[in-house]
SEMAR-139838 format. One line per field, with one value per residue (C-alpha): chain; residue in three letters; x, y, z. Coordinates in nm, 3 decimals. Example, Ala and Ser with C-alpha at 12.3 -4.5 7.8 and 13.67 -1.06 7.14 Angstrom:
2
c A	A
r ALA	SER
px 1.230	1.367
py -0.450	-0.106
pz 0.780	0.714
//
This chain:
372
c A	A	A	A	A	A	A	A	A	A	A	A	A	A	A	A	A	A	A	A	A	A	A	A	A	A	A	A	A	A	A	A	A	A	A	A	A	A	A	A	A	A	A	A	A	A	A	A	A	A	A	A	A	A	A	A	A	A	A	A	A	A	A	A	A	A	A	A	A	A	A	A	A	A	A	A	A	A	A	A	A	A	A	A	A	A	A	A	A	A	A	A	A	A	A	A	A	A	A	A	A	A	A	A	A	A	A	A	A	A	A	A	A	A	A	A	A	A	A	A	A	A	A	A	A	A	A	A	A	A	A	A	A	A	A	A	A	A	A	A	A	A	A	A	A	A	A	A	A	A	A	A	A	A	A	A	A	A	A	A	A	A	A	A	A	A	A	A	A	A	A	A	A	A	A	A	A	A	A	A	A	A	A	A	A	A	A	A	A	A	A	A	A	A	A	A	A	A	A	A	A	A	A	A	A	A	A	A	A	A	A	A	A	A	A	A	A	A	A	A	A	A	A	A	A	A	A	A	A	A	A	A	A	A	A	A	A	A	A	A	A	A	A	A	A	A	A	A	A	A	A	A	A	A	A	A	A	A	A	A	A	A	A	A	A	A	A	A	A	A	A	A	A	A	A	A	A	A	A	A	A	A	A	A	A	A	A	A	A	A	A	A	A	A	A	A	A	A	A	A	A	A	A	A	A	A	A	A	A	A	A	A	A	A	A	A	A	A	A	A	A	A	A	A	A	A	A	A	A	A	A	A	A	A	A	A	A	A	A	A	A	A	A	A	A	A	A	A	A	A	A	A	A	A	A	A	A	A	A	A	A	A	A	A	A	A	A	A	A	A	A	A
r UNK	UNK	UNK	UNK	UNK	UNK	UNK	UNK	UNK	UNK	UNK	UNK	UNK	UNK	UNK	UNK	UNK	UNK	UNK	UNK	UNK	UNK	UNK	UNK	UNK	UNK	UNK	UNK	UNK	UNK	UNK	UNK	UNK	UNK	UNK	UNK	UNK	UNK	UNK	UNK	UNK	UNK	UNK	UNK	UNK	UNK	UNK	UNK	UNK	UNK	UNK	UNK	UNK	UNK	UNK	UNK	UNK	UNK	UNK	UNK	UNK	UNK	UNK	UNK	UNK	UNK	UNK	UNK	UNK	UNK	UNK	UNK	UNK	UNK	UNK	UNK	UNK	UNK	UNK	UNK	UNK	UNK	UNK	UNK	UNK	UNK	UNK	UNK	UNK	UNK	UNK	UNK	UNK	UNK	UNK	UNK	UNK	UNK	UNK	UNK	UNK	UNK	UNK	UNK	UNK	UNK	UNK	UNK	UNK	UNK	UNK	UNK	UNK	UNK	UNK	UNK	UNK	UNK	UNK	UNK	UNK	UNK	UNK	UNK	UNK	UNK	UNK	UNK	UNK	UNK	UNK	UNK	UNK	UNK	UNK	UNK	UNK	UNK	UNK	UNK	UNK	UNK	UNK	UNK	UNK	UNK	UNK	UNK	UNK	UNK	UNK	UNK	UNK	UNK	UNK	UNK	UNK	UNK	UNK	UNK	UNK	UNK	UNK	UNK	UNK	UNK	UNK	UNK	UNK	UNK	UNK	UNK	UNK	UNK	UNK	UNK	UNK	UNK	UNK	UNK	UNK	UNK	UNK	UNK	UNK	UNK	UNK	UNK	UNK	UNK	UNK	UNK	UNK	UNK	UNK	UNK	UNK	UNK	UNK	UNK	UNK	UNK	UNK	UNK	UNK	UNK	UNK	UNK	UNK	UNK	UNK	UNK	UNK	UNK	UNK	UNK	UNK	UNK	UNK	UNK	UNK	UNK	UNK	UNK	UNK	UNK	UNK	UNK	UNK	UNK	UNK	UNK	UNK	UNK	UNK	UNK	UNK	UNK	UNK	UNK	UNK	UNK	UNK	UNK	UNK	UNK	UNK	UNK	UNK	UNK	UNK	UNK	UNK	UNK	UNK	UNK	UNK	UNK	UNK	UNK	UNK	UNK	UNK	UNK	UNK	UNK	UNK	UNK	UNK	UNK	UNK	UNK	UNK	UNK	UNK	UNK	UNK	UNK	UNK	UNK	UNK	UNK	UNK	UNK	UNK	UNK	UNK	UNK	UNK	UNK	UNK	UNK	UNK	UNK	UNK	UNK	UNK	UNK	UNK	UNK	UNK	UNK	UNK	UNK	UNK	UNK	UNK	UNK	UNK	UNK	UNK	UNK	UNK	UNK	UNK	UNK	UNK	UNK	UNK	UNK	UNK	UNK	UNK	UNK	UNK	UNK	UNK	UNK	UNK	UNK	UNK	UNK	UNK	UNK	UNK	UNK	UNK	UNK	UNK	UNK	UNK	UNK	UNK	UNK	UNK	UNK	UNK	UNK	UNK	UNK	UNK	UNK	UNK	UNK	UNK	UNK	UNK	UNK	UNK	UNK	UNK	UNK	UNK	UNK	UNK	UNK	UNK	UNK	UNK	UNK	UNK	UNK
px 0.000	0.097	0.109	0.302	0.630	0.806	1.188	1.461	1.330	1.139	0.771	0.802	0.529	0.633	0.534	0.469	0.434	0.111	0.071	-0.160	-0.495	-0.612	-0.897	-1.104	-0.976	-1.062	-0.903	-1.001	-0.944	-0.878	-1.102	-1.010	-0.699	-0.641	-0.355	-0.353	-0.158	0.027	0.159	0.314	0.432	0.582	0.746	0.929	0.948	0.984	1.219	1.000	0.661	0.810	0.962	0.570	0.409	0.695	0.617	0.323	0.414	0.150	0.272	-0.020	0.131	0.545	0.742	1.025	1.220	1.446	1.254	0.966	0.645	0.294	0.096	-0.278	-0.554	-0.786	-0.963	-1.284	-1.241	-1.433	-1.445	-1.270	-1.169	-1.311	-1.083	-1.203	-1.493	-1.574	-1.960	-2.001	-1.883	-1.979	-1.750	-1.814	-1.930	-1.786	-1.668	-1.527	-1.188	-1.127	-0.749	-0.656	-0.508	-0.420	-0.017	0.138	0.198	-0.104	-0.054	-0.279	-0.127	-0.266	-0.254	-0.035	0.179	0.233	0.557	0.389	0.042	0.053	-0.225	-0.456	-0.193	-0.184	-0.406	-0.454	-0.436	-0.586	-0.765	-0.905	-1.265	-1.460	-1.569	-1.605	-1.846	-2.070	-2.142	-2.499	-2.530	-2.609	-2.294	-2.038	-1.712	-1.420	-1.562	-1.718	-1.304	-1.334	-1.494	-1.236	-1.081	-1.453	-1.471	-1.188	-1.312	-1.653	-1.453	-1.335	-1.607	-1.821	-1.541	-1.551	-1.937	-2.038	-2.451	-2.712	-2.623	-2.265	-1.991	-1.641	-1.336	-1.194	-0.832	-0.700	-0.968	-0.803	-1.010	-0.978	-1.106	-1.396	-1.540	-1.558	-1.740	-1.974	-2.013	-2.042	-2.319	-2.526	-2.499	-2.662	-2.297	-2.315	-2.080	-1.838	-1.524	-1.243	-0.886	-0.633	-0.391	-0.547	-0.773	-0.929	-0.995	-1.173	-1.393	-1.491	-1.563	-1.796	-1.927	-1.954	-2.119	-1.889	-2.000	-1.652	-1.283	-0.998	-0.649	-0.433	-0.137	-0.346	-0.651	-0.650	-0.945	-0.962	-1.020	-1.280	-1.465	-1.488	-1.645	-1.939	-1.943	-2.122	-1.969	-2.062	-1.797	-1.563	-1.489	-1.213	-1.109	-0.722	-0.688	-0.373	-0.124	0.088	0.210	-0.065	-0.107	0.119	-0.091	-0.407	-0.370	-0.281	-0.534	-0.853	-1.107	-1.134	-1.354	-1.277	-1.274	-0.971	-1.013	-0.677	-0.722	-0.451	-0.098	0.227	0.515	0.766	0.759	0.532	0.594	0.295	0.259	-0.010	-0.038	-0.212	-0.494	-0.499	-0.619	-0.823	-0.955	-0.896	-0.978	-0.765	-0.851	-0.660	-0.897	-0.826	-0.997	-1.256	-1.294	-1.351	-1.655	-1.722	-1.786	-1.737	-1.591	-1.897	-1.691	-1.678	-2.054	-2.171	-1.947	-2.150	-2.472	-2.338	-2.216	-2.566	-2.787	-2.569	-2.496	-2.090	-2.027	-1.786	-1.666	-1.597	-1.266	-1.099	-0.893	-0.687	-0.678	-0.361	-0.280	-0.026	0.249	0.148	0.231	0.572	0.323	0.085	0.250	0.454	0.120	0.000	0.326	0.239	0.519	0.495	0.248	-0.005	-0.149	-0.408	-0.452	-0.777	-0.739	-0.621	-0.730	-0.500	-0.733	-0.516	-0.706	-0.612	-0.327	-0.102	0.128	-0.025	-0.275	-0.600	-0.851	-1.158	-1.283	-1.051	-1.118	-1.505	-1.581	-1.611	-1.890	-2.135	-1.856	-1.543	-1.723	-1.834	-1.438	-1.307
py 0.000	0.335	0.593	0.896	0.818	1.008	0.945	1.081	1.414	1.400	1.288	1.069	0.888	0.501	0.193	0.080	-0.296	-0.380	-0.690	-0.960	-0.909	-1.049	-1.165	-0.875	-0.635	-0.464	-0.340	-0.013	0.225	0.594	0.850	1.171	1.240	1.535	1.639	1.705	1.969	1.582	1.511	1.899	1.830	1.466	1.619	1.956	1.825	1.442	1.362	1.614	1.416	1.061	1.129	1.316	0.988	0.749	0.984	0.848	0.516	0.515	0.247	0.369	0.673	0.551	0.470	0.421	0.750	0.621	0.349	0.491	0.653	0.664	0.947	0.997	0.905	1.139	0.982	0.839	0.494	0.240	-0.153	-0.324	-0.657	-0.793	-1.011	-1.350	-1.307	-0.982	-0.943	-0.550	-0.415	-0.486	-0.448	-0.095	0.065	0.394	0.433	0.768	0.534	0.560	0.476	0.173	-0.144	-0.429	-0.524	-0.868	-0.858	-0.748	-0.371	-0.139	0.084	0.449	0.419	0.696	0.626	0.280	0.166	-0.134	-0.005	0.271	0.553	0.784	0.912	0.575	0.368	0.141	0.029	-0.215	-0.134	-0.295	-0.377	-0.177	0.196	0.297	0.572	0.446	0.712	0.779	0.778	1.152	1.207	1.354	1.088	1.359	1.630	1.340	1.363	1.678	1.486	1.407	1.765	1.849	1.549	1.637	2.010	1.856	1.679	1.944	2.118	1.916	1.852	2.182	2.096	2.414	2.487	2.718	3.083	2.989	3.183	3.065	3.135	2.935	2.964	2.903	2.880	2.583	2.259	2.131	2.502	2.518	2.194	2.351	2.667	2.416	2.218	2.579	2.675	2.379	2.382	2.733	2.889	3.266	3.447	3.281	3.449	3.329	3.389	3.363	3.543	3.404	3.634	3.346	3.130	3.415	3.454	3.059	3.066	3.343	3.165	2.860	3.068	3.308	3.624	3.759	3.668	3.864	3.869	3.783	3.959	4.296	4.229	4.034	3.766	3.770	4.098	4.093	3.814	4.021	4.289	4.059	3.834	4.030	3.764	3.457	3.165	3.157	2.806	2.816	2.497	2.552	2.453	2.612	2.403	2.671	2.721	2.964	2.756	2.962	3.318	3.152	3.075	3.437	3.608	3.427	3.485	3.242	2.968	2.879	2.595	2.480	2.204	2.143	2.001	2.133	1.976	2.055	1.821	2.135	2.080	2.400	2.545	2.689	2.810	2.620	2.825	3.050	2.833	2.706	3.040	3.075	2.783	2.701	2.343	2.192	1.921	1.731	1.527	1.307	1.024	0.814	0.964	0.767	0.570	0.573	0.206	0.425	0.760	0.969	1.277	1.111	1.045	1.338	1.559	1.318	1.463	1.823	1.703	1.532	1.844	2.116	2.244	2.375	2.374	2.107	2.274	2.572	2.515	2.294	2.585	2.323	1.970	1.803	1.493	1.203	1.394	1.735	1.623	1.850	2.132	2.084	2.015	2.373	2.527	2.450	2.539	2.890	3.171	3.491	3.293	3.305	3.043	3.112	2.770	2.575	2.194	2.053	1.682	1.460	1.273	0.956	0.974	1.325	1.326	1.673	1.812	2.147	2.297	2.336	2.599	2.475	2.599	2.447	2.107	2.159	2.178	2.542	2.634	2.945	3.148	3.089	3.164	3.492	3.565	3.478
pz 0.000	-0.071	0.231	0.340	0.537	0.772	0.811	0.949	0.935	0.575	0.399	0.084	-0.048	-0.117	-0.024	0.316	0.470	0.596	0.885	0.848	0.939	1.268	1.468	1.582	1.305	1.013	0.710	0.586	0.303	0.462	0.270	0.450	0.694	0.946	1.107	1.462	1.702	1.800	1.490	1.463	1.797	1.744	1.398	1.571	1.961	1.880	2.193	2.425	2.261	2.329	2.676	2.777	2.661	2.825	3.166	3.145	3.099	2.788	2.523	2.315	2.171	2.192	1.870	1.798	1.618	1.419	1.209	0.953	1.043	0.849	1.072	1.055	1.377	1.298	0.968	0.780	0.583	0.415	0.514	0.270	0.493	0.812	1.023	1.178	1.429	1.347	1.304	1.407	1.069	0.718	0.381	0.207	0.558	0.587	0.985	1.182	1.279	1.652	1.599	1.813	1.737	1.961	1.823	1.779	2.232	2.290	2.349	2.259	1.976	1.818	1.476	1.368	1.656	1.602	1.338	1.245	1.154	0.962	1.031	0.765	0.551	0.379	0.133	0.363	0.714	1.007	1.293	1.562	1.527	1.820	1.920	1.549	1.456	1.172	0.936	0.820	0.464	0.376	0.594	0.401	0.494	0.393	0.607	0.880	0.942	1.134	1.424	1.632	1.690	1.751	1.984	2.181	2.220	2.315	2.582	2.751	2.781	2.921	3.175	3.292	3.450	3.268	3.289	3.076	3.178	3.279	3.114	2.951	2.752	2.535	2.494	2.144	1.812	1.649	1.574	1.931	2.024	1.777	1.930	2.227	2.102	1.965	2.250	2.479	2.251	2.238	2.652	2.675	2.807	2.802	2.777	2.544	2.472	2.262	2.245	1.941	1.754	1.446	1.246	1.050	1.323	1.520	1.235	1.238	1.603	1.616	1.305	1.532	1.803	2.038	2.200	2.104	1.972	2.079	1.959	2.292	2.151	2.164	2.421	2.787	2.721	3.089	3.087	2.821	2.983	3.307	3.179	2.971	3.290	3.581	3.835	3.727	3.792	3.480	3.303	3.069	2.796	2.706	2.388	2.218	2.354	2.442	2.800	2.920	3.255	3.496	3.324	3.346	3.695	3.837	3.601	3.645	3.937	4.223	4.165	3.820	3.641	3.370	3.196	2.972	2.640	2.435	2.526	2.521	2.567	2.735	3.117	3.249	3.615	3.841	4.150	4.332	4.610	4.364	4.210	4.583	4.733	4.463	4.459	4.081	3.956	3.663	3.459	3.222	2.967	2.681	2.535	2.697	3.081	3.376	3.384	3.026	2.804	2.466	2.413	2.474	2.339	1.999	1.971	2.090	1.837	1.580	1.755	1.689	1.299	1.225	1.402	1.216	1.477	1.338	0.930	0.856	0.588	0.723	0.942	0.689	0.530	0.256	0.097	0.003	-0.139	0.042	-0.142	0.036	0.354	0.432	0.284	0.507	0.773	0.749	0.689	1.036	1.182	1.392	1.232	1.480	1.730	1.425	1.137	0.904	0.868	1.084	0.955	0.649	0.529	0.361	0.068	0.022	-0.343	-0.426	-0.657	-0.568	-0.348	-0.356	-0.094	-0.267	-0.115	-0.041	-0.319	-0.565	-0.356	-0.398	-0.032	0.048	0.285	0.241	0.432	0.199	-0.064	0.072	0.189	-0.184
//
């Protein structure tokens, strides 16, 4: 199968070994790719990423540096192959992939992460045969790949316990961001402010729903969300990744809640005697959270995709082929603590290496069209 390798520092499109197919997994055909704020960070920070996850003693997101890589676990596909015993799935189904695969030990891998099974920027790939989000049929499977940015966003804010009435900010108006401006909006949250250096993504997220988007470089979201506030109880999703932890916990009012979706693999120092006298909670959420049988994040982003409540279309700001990868990749980069990228998708099918607007790609929303 063909897929896009990273090695030693480069993408090149080649060829890329494939293992058997197993009991209790599927094989798949990737339709639609994104890259995550993880794959920038396992590209530029590798050693930082690996030693984070190896902190952790998680063997689900660990590889190995110097053999090749195939990223990709945020991505749509088709059944092509079902493995012995599977009965859940049927060949041609087209699935959101939730990226796990049990390896050759028994440990549970993320594709993308994983040497031996390569992730979405391939032709091809296995997965394991469980938590998959069927798609409904007038569910568009290339833009169905902006659900688990959404999901993750969706995560943390319902983490934060927000109510109807309850005001937030929302720090950083990339995907992970957006989902939870969607998820805010849908809860009744009021105020919503959102903070990001990026023009275009402030536009998207009062297109998903904010009261207001400031620029943090010019205006103190704190400050903004203050003012709109009247002394409610402030619940704030971090979702840049950037180390805003230490600044968040002197500026905010006592009482708040921080739940932390956006990571960064650079060791961040706080003073907890702060957040203790104020009485600031912090949360950490990813994936699945305690309790759950499924990841409820997942299928409630679906809800949000299937009642409209956010445009698909709208934060996916390029399209690239397998052979745009180091493109796309530098796109998302931030130059000047700024991109005017949202989320590109990697079609496996789609035969360039250029960035295609959406509306060369022939997926631009009611918005892009109105900003061309």
């Amino acid at each position: 199968m063909r897929a896009s390798i990273f090695h030693n520092g480069r993408f090149t499109v080649g060829d890329f070994p494939l293992p058997e197919l197993g009991a209790w997994q599927i094989r798949v055909r990737p339709i639609a790719n994104g890259i995550c704020g993880g794959d920038l960070s396992a590209v530029a920070h590798t050693d930082e990423f690996l030693a984070s996850n190896a902190e952790a003693k998680q063997d689900t997101f660990l590889f190995d540096k110097d053999r090749p890589l195939v990223f990709g676990h945020e991505f749509t596909a088709e059944v092509t192959e079902l493995g012995p015993d599977v009965t859940e799935y049927a060949v041609g189904q087209k699935l959101f992939v939730l990226p796990w695969v049990a390896d050759a030990a028994g440990a549970v891998r993320c594709l993308g992460y994983a040497n031996e099974y390569p992730g979405g920027m391939s032709t091809e790939t296995i997965a394991g045969a469980g938590m998959h989000v069927p798609l409904d049929e007038d569910v568009d499977p290339v833009l169905a790949a902006t659900l688990e940015p959404i999901a993750t966003g969706t995560n943390g804010a319902r983490q934060t316990g927000i109510g109807a009435g309850e005001g937030a900010l929302v720090t950083g108006a990339g995907p992970i961001g957006l989902g939870a401006v969607v998820e805010l909006v849908a809860r009744g949250a009021d105020p919503i402010v959102v903070s990001d250096p990026s023009a275009v993504r402030r536009e998207i997220a009062l297109a998903y729903g904010a009261t207001v988007a400031v620029d943090p470089r010019e205006t103190d979201p704190v400050a903004v969300w203050r003012d709109l506030a009247g002394g409610k109880r402030l619940h704030v999703v971090e979702a840049s990744g950037a180390r805003l932890l230490s600044d968040l916990i002197a500026s905010v009012p006592p009482h708040t809640v921080i739940s932390v979706v956006g990571a960064n693999a650079e060791p961040e120092a706080i003073r907890t005697m702060t957040a203790v006298v104020n009485n600031i909670t912090l949360k950490f959420v990813c994936g699945p959270v305690y309790g759950e049988t499924r990841y409820e994040g997942v299928w409630r982003a679906y809800e949000h995709l299937r009642a409209g409540r956010y445009d698909p279309a709208l934060m996916v700001t390029a399209y690239t082929g397998l052979a745009g990868a180091r493109a796309a990749f530098e796109a998302l980069r931030p130059r000047d603590g700024a991109t005017e990228q949202v989320k590109i998708l990697i079609l496996p099918d789609l035969d360039t290496d250029e960035l295609l607007t959406p509306q060369q790609a022939g997926f631009a929303s009611a918005l892009h069209a109105a900003s061309s």
